[in-house]
C-alpha positions in Angstrom: -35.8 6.4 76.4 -32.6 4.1 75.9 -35.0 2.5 73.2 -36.3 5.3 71.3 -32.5 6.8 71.1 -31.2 3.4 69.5 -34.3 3.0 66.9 -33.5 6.8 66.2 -29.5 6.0 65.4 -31.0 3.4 63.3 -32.8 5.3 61.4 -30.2 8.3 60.6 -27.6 5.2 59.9 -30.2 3.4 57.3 -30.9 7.3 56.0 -27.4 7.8 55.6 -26.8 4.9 54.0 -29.5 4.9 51.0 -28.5 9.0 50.5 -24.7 7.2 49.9 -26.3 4.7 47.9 -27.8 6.9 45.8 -25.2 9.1 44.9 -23.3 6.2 44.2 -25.3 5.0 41.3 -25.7 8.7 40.0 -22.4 8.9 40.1 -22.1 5.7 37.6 -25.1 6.7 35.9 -23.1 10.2 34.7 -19.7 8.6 34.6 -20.7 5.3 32.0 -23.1 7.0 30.0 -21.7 7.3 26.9 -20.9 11.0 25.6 -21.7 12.3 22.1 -21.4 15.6 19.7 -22.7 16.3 17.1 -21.0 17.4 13.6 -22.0 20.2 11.5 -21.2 21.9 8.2 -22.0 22.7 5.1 -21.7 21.9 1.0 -21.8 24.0 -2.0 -21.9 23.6 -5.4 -19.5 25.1 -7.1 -20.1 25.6 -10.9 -16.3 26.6 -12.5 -17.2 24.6 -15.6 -17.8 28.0 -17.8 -21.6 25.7 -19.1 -24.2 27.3 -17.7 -26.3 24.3 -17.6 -24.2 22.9 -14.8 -25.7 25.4 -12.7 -27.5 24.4 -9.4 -31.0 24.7 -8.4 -29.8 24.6 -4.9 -27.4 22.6 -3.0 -29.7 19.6 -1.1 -29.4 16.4 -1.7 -25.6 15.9 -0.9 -24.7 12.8 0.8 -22.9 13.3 3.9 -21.1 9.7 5.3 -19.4 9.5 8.8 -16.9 6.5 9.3 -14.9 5.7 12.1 -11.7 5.5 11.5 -9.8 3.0 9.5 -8.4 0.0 11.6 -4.3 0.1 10.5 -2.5 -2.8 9.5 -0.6 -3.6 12.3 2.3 -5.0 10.5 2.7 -1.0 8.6 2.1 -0.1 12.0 5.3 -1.8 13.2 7.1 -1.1 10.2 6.5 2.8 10.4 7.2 2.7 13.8 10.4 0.6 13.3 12.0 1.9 10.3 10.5 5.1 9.8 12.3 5.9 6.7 10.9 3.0 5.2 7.6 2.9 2.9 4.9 5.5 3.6 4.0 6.1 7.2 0.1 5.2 6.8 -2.6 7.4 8.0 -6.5 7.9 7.7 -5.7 10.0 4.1 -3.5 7.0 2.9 -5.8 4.3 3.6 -9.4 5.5 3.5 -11.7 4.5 0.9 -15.4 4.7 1.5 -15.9 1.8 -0.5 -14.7 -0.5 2.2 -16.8 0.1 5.0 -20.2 1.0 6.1 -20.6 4.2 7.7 -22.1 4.9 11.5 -24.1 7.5 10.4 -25.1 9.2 6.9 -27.1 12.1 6.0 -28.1 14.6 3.1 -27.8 18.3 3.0 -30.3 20.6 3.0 -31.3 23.4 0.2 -29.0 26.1 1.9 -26.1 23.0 2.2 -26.5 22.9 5.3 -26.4 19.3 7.4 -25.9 17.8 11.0 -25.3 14.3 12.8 -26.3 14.2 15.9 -25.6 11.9 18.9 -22.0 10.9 17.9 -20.2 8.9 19.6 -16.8 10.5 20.6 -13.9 9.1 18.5 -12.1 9.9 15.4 -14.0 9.6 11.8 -13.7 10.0 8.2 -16.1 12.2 6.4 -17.1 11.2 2.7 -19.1 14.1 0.7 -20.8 12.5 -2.4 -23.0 13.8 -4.9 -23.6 11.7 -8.5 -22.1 14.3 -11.1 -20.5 16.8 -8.5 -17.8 13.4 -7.5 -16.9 12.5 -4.2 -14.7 14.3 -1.4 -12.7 13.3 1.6 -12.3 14.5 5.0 -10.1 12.4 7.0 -9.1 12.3 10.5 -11.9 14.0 12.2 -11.9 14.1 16.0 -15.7 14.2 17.7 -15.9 15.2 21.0 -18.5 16.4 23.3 -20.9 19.0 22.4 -20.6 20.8 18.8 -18.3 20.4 16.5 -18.0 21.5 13.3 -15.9 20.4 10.3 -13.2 23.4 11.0 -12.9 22.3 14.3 -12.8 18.3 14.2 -10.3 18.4 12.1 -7.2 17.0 14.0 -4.3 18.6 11.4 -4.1 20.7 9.1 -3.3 19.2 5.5 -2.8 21.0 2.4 -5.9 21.0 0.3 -7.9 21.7 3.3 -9.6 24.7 3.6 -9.7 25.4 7.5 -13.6 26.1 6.9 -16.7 24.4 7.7 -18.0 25.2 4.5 -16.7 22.4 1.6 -17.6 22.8 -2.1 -18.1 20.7 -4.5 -16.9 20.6 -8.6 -19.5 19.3 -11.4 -17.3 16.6 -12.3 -15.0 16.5 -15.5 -16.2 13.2 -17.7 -13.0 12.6 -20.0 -12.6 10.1 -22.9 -11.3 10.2 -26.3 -8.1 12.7 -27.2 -7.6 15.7 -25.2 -4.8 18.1 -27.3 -4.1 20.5 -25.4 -2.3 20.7 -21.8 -4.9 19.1 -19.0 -4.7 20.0 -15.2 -6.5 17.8 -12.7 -7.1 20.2 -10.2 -7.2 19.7 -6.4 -10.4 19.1 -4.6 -11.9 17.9 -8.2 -13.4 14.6 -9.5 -12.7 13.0 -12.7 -14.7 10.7 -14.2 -13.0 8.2 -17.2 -15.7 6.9 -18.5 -14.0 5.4 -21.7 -10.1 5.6 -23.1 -8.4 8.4 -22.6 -5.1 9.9 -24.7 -3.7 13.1 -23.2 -1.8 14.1 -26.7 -0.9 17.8 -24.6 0.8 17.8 -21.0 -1.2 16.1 -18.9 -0.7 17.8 -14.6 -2.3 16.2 -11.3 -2.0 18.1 -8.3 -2.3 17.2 -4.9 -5.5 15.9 -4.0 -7.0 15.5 -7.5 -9.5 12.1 -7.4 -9.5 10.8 -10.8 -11.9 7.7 -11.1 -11.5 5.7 -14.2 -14.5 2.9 -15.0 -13.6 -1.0 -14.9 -11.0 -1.8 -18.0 -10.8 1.6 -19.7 -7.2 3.6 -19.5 -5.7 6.8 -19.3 -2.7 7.0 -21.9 -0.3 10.1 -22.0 1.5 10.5 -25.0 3.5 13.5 -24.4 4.2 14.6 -21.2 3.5 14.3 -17.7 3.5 16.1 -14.0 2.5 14.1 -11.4 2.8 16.7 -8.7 5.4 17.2 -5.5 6.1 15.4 -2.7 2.9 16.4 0.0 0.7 14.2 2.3 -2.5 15.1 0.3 -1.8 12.6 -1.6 -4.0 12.3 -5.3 -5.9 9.3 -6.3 -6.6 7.4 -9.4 -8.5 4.6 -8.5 -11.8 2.2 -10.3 -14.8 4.4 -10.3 -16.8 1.4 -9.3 -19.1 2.0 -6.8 -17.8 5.4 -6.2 -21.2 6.5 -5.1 -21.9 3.7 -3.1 -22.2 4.0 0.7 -22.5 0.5 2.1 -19.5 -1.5 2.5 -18.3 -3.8 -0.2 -16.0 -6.1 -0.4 -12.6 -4.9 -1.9 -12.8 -8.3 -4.3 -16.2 -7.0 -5.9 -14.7 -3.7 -7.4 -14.3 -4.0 -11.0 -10.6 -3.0 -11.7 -9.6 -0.1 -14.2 -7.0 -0.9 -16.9 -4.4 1.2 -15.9 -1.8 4.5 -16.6 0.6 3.8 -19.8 3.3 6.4 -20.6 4.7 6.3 -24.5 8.1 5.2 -24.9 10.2 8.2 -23.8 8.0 11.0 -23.0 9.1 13.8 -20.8 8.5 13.6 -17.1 8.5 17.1 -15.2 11.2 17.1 -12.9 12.1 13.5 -13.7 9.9 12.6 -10.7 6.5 10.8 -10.4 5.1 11.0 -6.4 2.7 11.3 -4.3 -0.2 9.5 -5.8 -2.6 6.6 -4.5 -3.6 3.8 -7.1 -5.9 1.1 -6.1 -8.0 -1.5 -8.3 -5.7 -1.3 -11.3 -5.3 -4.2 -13.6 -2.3 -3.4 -14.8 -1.2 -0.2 -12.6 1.1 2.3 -14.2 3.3 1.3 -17.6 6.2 3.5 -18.0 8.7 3.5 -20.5 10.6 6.9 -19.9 14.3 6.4 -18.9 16.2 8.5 -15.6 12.9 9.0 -13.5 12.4 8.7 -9.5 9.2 7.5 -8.3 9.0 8.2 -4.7 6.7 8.4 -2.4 3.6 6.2 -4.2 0.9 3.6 -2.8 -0.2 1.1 -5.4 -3.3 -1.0 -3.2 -5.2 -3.8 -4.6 -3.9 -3.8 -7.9 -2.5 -6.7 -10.1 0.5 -5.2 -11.2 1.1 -1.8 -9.4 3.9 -0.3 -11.8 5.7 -2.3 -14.6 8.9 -0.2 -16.0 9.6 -1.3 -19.1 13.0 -1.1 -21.3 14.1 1.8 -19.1 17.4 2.5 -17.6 18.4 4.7 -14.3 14.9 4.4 -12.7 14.4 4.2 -9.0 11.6 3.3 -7.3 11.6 4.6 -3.3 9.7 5.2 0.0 6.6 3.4 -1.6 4.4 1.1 -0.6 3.0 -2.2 -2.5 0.0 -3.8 -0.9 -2.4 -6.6 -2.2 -1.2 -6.8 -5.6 -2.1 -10.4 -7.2 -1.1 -10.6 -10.8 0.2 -14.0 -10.4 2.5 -13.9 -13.3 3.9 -10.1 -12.4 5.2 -8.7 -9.1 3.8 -5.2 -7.4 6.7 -3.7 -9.2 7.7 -5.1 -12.3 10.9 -4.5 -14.7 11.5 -6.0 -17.9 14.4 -4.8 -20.0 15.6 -2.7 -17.7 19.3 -1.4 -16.9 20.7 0.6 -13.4 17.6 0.0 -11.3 17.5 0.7 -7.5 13.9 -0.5 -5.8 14.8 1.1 -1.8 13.2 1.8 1.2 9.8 0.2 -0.1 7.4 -1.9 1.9 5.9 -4.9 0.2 2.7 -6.5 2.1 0.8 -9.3 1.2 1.3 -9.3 -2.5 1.6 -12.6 -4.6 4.9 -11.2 -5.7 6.6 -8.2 -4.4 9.4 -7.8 -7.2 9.7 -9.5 -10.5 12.6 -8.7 -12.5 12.7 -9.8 -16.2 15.6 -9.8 -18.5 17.3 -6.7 -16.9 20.8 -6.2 -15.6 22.2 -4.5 -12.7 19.1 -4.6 -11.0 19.6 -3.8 -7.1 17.2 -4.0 -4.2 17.8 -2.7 -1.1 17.0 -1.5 2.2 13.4 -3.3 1.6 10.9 -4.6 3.8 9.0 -7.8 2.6 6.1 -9.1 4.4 3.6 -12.7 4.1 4.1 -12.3 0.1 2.3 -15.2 -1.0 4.7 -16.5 -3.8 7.5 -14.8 -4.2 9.0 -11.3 -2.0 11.6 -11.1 -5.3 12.0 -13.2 -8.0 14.9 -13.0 -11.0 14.5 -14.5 -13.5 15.7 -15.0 -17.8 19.2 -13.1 -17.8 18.2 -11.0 -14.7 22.0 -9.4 -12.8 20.6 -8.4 -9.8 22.2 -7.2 -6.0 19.3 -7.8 -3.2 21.3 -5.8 -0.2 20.6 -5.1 3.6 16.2 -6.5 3.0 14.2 -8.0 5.7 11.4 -11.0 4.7 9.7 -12.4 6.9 6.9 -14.5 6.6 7.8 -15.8 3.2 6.6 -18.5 1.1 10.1 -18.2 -0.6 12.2 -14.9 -0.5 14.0 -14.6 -2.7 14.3 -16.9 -6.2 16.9 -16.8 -9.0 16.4 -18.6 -12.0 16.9 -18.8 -15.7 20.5 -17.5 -16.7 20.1 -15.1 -14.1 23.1 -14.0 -11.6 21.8 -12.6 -8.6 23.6 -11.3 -5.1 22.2 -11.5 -2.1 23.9 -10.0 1.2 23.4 -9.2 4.5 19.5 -9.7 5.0 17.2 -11.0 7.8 15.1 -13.9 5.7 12.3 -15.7 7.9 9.7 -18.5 6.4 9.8 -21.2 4.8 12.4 -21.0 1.8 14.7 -18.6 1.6 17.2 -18.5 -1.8 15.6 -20.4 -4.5 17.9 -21.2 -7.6 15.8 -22.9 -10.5 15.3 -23.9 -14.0 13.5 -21.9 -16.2 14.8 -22.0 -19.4 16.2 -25.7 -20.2 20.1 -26.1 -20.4 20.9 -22.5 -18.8 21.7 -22.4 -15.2 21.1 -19.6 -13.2 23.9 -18.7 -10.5 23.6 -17.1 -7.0 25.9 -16.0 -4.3 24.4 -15.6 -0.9 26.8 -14.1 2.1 26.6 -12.9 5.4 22.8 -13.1 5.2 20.3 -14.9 8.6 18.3 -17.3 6.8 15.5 -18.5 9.7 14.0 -20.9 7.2 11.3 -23.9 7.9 12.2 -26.0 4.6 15.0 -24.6 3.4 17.3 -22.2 3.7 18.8 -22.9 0.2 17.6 -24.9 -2.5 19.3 -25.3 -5.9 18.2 -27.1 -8.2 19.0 -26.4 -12.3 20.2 -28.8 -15.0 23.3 -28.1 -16.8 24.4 -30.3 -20.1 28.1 -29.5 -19.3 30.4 -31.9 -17.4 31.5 -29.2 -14.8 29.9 -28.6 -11.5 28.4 -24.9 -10.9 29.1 -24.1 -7.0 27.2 -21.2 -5.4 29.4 -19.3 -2.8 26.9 -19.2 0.1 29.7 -18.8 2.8 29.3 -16.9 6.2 25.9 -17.2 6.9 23.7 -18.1 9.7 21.0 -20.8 9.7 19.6 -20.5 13.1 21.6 -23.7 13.7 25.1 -24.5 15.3 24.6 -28.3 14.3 26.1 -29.2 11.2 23.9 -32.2 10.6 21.2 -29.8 11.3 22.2 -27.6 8.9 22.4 -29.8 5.8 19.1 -30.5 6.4 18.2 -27.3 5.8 20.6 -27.4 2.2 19.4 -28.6 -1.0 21.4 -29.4 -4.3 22.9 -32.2 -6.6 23.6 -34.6 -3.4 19.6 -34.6 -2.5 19.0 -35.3 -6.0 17.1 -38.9 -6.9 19.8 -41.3 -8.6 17.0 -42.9 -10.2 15.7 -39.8 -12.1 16.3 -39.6 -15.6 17.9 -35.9 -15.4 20.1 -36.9 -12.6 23.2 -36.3 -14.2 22.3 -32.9 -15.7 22.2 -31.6 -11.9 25.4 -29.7 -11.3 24.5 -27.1 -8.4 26.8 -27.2 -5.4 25.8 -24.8 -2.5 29.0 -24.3 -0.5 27.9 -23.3 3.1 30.7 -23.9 4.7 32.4 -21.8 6.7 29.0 -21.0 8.8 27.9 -18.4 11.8 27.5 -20.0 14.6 25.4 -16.8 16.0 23.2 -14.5 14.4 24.8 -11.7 12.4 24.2 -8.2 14.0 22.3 -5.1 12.5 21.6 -7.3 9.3 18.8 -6.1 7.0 17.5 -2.4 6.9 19.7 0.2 7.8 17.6 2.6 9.5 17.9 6.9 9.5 
């Protein structure tokens, strides 16, 4: 009996232990098994062209793109998060192009417009809504989650130029080249298509969320006036129509650049302000000669030169931000001839040279973040009077260079990389001259090197008093000091070499709230 009760315990112990194991690995099964929605909606044509030939037959055959969601540069990341008055703080409409990835999943509507992905991963996406001659639309930042969704409700804010609906039209797209005389509006929610040079001779007006797409080396000129919109975060975009129906990923090197924007000298600019546009893959950016103008609140992305000011005066440049520009002769922003200047509150990210400033005078940059600028973050240069005030570098190749005949300022910044003030020669016989105060200069090579020629007798010496050199030892801190006493005795210019940096008195600790001021 004793027996038979102990097998039996046995029995109900091993039962009760595979009915536990079992629910166990149901229970994992239903928690790690990955959950999906699906994403529905639907595209019309929209023909508002006035030619009847435009017409659709129906509305299939639109190309529907899911992407996840852009991967941020963690360095505008910081920056936003640090100094959020600063630059543009990024998002999925600021730095999406569908260009520059592949997408997870892509389908094509249906003849009522009409189209669904199914077995979405949860996440956040972008949406890209193509069609060749209807242009290409954007829906960004998109949140899947389990079970239906739709494109009303993935949408995770509500921007202007949105229209709260899971119904999305698309505009036969406008092809422009030649003249246009009379007053042109690029219209939100519309594609434009440059397909050769353009002259807007009438007022030329691009709202929020206009796409303009102009093909590689042709330009849009405006000769009389312009109204580039207000400040919003649906931004607009001019940008290379290369590849703009494309839907595998490229990379951003293989996109054929677009000339760029040129203003005639002196053309009226509504409400003295340009903002709130995108430009990427731009040769040559935007050209503007029309004094007393604000542009604020721009992104310039993969261009050479993202906006070159030329022979202008009062012109500020703010709350912008200059990415990947590589004209290696020409900054992201570029002034020539230029008088009363401010550049503020603009971040400048991995550009071959953030600022050039060419033959212009009172020339100030300030409360500016510079970041792994290849070349130069600013560089003066030929008769340039310039005030570089309360900046951050870091990362630099070399920060901050003045040279030929220039005079150039600089005061209390953070510098960090490998040379931070640069005085040179660049036009034989004419010394340039700095004066660097109250600045941190966290430099590898040097924290100041001068080094110009000068046929007079008399010695030029560059105040560069009252700074800190991440060093308390003075024989240290030569080292990081170059002018006429490293010079070579035996080079045959020896003697023209005049520069004296004066360092001394220097901080013997780190100077406090140096660089940006923040809100």
């Amino acid at each position: 009996m004793k027996k038979s009760n102990s097998h039996l315990r046995l029995i109900i112990v091993l039962g009760s232990l595979l009915i536990l194991a079992s629910m166990l690995l149901t229970g994992c099964s239903h928690t790690t098994k990955t959950k999906t929605g699906s994403l529905t909606g639907s595209v019309i044509l929209v023909n508002d062209t006035g030619d009847t030939a435009n017409n659709p037959v129906d509305y299939a055959g639109v190309t529907v793109a899911l992407y996840k969601a852009v991967k941020f540069d963690t360095t505008l990341v910081r920056i936003n998060s640090q100094y959020p008055n600063v630059g543009i703080p990024i998002s999925e409409r600021t730095e999406f192009d569908h260009r520059l990835q592949n997408p997870v999943m892509v389908t094509t509507t249906s003849a009522d417009g009409s189209f669904q992905l199914n077995k979405v991963t949860r996440g956040n996406y972008n949406l890209a809504i193509l069609k060749d001659g209807w242009g290409v639309r954007y829906y960004c930042d998109l949140e899947i989650v389990s079970g239906q969704n739709t494109l009303a409700s993935a949408k995770k804010s509500s921007i202007a130029g949105r229209t709260g609906k899971s119904t999305t039209e698309l505009y036969p797209v406008r092809t422009l080249h030649g003249f246009a005389l009379d007053t042109y509006t690029f219209q939100s929610n519309h594609s434009y298509l440059v397909d050769n040079n353009i002259s807007f001779v009438g007022n030329a007006v691009i709202e929020s969320s206009a796409y303009i797409w102009v093909k590689p080396n042709m330009r849009i000129t405006l000769l009389t006036s312009v109204n580039a919109g207000q400040i919003t975060d649906d931004y607009s975009i001019i940008t290379s129509a290369d590849k703009m129906y494309e839907t595998t990923q490229v990379p951003a090197s293989d996109i054929l650049r677009f000339d760029g924007i040129y203003f005639n000298p002196d053309i009226p600019v509504e409400n003295n302000m340009i903002q709130s546009v995108i430009t990427t893959f731009a040769l040559n950016g935007w050209n503007v000669q029309t004094s007393n103008i604000d542009i604020k609140n721009m992104i310039f992305r993969n261009c050479g030169i993202g906006i070159h000011i030329v022979e202008c005066d009062n012109i500020t440049i703010t709350q912008s931000n200059v990415i990947l520009s590589d004209n290696l002769d020409s900054g992201g922003i570029n002034l020539t001839g230029c008088h009363q200047t401010l550049i503020s509150e603009n971040v400048f990210l991995s550009n071959v040279i953030g600022i050039r400033q060419h033959t212009s005078t009172d020339a100030n940059v300030k409360n500016c973040y510079f970041y792994n600028n290849s070349a130069r973050d600013i560089q003066n240069i030929f008769d340039t009077t310039s005030l570089v005030e309360r900046c951050d570098c870091a990362a630099s190749n070399i920060a901050i260079e003045s040279a030929g005949r220039c005079n150039t300022t600089i005061q209390y910044c953070n510098i960090q990389g490998k040379t931070g003030i640069l005085n040179t020669v660049r036009m034989n016989w004419y010394p340039s001259h700095f004066r660097a105060n109250n600045n941190n200069l966290h430099c590898t090579d040097y924290a100041i090197k001068s080094k110009t020629t000068w046929y007079n007798p008399e010695f030029i010496v560059n105040n560069c008093e009252n700074n800190y050199f991440f060093e308390t030892n003075s024989a240290s801190i030569a080292l990081l000091i170059w002018d006429y006493h490293n010079e070579d005795p035996n080079d045959p210019h020896y003697d023209e070499y005049k520069d004296i940096v004066d360092y001394v008195p220097y901080r013997n600790i780190a100077i406090e709230n140096n660089g940006i001021i923040p809100n």
